[in-house]
C-alpha positions as a Markdown table, in Angstrom:
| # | Residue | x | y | z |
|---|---|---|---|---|
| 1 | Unk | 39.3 | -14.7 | -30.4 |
| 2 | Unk | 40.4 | -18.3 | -31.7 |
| 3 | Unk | 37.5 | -20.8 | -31.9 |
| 4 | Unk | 39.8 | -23.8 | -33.3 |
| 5 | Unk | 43.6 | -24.8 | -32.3 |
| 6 | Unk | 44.1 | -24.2 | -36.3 |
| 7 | Unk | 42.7 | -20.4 | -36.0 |
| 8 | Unk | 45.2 | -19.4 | -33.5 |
| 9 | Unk | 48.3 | -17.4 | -35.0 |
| 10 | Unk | 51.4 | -17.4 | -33.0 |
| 11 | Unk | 53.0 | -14.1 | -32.2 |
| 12 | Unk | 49.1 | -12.7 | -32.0 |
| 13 | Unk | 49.0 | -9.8 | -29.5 |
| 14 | Unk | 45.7 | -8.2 | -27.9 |
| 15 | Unk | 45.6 | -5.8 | -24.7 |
| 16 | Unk | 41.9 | -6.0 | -22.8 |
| 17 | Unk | 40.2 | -5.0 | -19.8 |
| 18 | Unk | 40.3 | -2.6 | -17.1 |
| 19 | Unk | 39.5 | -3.6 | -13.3 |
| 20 | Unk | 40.2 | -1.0 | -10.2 |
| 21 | Unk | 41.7 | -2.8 | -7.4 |
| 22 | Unk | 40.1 | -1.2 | -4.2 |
| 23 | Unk | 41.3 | -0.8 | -0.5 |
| 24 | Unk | 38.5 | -3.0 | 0.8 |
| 25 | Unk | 39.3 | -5.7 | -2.0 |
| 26 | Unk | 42.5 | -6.1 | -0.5 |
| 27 | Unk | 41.2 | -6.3 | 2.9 |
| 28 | Unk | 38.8 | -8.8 | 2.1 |
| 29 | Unk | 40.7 | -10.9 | -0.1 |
| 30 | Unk | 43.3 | -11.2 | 2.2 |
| 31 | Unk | 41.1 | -11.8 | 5.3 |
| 32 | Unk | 39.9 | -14.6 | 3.5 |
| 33 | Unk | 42.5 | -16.0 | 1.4 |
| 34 | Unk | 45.9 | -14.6 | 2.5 |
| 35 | Unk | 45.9 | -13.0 | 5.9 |
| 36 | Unk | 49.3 | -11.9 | 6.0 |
| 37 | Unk | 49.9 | -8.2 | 7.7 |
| 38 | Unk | 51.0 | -6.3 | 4.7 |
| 39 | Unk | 47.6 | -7.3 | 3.4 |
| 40 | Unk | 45.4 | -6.7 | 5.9 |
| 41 | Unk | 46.8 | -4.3 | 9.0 |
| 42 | Unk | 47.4 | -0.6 | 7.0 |
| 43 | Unk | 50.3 | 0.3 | 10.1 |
| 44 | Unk | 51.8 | -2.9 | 9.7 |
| 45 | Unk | 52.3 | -2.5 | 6.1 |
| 46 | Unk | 53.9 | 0.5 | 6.1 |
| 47 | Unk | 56.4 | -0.8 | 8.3 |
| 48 | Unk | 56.3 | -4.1 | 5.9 |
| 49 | Unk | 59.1 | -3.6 | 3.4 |
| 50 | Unk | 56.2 | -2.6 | 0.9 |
| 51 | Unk | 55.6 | 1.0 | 3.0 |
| 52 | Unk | 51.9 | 0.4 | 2.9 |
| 53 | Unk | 48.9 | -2.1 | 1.9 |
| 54 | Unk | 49.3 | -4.2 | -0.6 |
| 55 | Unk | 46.9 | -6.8 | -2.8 |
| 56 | Unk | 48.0 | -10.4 | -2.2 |
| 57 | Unk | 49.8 | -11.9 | -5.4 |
| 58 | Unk | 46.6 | -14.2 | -5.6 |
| 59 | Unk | 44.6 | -11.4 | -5.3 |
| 60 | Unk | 46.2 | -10.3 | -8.6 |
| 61 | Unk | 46.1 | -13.6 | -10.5 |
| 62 | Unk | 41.9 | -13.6 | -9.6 |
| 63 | Unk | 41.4 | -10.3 | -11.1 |
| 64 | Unk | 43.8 | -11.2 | -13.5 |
| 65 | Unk | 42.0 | -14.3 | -14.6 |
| 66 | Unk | 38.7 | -12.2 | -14.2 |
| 67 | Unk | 40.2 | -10.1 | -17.0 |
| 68 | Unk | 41.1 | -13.1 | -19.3 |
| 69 | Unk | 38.1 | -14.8 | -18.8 |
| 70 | Unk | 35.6 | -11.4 | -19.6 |
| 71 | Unk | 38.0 | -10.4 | -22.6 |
| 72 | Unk | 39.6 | -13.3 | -24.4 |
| 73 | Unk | 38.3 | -16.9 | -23.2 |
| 74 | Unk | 34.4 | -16.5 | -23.5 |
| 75 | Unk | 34.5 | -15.8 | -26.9 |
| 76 | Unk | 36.9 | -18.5 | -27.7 |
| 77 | Unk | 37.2 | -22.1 | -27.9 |
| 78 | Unk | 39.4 | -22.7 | -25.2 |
| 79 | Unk | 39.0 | -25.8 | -22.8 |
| 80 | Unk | 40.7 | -24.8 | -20.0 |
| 81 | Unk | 44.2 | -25.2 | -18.7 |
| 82 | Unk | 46.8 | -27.7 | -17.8 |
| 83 | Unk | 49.5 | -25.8 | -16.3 |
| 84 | Unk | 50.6 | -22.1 | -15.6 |
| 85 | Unk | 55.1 | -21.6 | -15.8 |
| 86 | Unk | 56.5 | -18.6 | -14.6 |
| 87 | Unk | 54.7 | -17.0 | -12.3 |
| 88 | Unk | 55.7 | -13.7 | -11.4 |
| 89 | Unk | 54.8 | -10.5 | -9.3 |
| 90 | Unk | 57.5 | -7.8 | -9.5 |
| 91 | Unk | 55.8 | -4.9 | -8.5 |
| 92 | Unk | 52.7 | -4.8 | -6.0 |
| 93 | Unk | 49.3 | -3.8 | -6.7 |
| 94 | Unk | 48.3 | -1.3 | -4.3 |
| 95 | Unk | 44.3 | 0.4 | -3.8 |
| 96 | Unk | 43.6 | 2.3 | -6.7 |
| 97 | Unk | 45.3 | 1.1 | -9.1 |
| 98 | Unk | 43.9 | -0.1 | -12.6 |
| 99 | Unk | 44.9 | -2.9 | -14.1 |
| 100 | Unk | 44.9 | -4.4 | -17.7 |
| 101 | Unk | 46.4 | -7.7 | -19.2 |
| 102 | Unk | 48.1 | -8.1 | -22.4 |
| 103 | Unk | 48.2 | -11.9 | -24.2 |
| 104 | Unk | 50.4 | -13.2 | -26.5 |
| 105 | Unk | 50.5 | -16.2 | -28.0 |
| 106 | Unk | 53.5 | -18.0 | -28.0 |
| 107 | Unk | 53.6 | -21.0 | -29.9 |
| 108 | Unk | 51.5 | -24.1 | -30.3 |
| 109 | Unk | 52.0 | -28.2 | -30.6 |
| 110 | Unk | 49.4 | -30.8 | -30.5 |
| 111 | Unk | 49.0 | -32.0 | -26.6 |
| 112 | Unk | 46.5 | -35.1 | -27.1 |
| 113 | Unk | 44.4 | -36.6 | -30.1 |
| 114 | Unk | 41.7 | -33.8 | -31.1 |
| 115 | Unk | 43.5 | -31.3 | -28.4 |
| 116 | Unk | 46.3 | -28.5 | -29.1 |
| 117 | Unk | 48.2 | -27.0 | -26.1 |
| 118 | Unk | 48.6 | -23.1 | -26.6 |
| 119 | Unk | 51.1 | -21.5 | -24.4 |
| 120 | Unk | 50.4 | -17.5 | -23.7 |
| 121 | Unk | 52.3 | -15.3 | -21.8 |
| 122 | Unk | 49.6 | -13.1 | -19.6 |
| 123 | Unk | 51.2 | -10.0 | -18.6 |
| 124 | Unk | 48.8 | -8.2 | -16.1 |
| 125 | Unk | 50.1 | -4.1 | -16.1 |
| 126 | Unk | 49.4 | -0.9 | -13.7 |
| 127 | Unk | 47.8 | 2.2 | -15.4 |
| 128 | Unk | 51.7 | 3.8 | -14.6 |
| 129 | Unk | 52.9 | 1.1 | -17.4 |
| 130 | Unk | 54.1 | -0.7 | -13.9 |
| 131 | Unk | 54.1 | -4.8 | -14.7 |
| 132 | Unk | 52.0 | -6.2 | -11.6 |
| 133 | Unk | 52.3 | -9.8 | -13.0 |
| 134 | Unk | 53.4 | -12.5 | -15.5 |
| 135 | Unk | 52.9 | -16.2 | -16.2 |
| 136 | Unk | 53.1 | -18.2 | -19.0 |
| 137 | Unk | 49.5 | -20.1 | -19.6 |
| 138 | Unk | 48.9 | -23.4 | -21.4 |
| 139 | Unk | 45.7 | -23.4 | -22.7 |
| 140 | Unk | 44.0 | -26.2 | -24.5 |
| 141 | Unk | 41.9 | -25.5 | -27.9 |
| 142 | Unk | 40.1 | -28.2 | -29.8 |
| 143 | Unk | 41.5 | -29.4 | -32.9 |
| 144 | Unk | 39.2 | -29.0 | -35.9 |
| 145 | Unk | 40.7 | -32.0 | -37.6 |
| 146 | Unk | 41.5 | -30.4 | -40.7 |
């Protein structure tokens, strides 16, 4: 990907990874992090206005950085982040299904001396073409000083 704020190109799209979200994931995930019923209880769920088990949005936004990380970030020279806008889940992730992300980069500006802020919209999609999530990332990328 970009090494350099000066490398990246605004309007640049890539699609990457594939991760299978599994029953027990949820379960897990949720006993841990988000124990809600529609997570974790299978009769409960299906009674939930969902109609059956679903991955906590959090869940999502792991495997979704997960994804990020493994296909665009380790190769890149990104810094890390200072903010995420626009959060969104419109449709739930539910066992089995196989999610991808798309990035795109949205536009850049300098942030601090030596530092450009990057913001990317992260669109995280089901195998059925389903959107699972969105958010707008600011990432930070070193400035080359050319």
């Amino acid at each position: 990907m970009f090494a350099t704020y000066e490398e990246v190109e605004v309007g640049a799209t890539t699609t990457v990874g594939e991760y299978e979200v599994t029953r027990e994931e949820i379960l897990t995930f949720a006993e841990q992090y988000d124990p809600q019923p529609f997570h974790l209880d299978e009769e409960a769920a299906a009674q939930s206005l969902f109609g059956g088990l679903v991955a906590s949005g959090w869940h999502t936004a792991s495997v979704t950085m997960r994804l990020v990380v493994d296909g665009i970030l380790n190769d890149s020279g990104a810094m890390g982040a200072v903010g995420v806008d626009e959060l969104r889940w419109p449709n739930p992730v539910r066992p089995g299904d196989v999610l991808s992300i798309e990035v795109e980069i949205l536009e850049k500006e300098p942030w601090r001396e030596g530092i450009g802020v990057v913001p990317t919209r992260i669109t995280t999609t089901k195998a059925d073409g389903e959107v699972a999530q969105s958010y707008v990332g600011r990432v930070l990328y070193p400035m080359s000083g050319e």
